[in-house]
C-alpha positions in Angstrom: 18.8 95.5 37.0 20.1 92.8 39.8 21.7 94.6 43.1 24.7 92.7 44.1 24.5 90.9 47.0 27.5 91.9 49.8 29.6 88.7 50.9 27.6 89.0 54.2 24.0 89.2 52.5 25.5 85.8 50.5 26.6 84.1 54.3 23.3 85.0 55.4 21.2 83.6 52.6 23.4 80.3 52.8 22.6 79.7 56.1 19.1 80.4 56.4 18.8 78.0 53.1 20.9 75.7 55.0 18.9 75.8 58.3 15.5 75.0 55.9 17.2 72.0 54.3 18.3 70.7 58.0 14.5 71.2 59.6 13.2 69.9 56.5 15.7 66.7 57.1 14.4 66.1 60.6 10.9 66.9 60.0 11.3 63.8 57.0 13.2 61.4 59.7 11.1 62.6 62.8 14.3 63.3 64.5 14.5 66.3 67.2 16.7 69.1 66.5 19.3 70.8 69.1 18.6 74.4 69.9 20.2 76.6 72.0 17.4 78.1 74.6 18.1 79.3 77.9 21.5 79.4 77.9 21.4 75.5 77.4 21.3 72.8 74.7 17.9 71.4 74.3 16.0 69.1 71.4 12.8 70.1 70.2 10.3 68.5 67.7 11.4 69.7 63.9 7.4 70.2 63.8 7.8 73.0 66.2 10.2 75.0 64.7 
């Protein structure tokens, strides 16, 4: 039997299958992505993340 999944288990699993498809994206293009670290905006190689 399945457990249903709470409407905030479902945002969670949206947005970490959402992040995937974005690093997978940039990784593809070679383009950096924007990461918060340190209190500031910074790019970073999709390789490294």
């Amino acid at each position: 039997m399945k457990k249903r999944l709470s409407m905030q288990d479902k945002a969670e699993v949206a947005m970490k299958v959402a992040v995937r498809k974005v690093v997978e994206e940039h990784k593809k293009t070679g383009r950096p992505l924007a990461i918060w670290k340190n209190g500031r905006a910074v790019n970073v190689s999709a390789d490294k993340v």
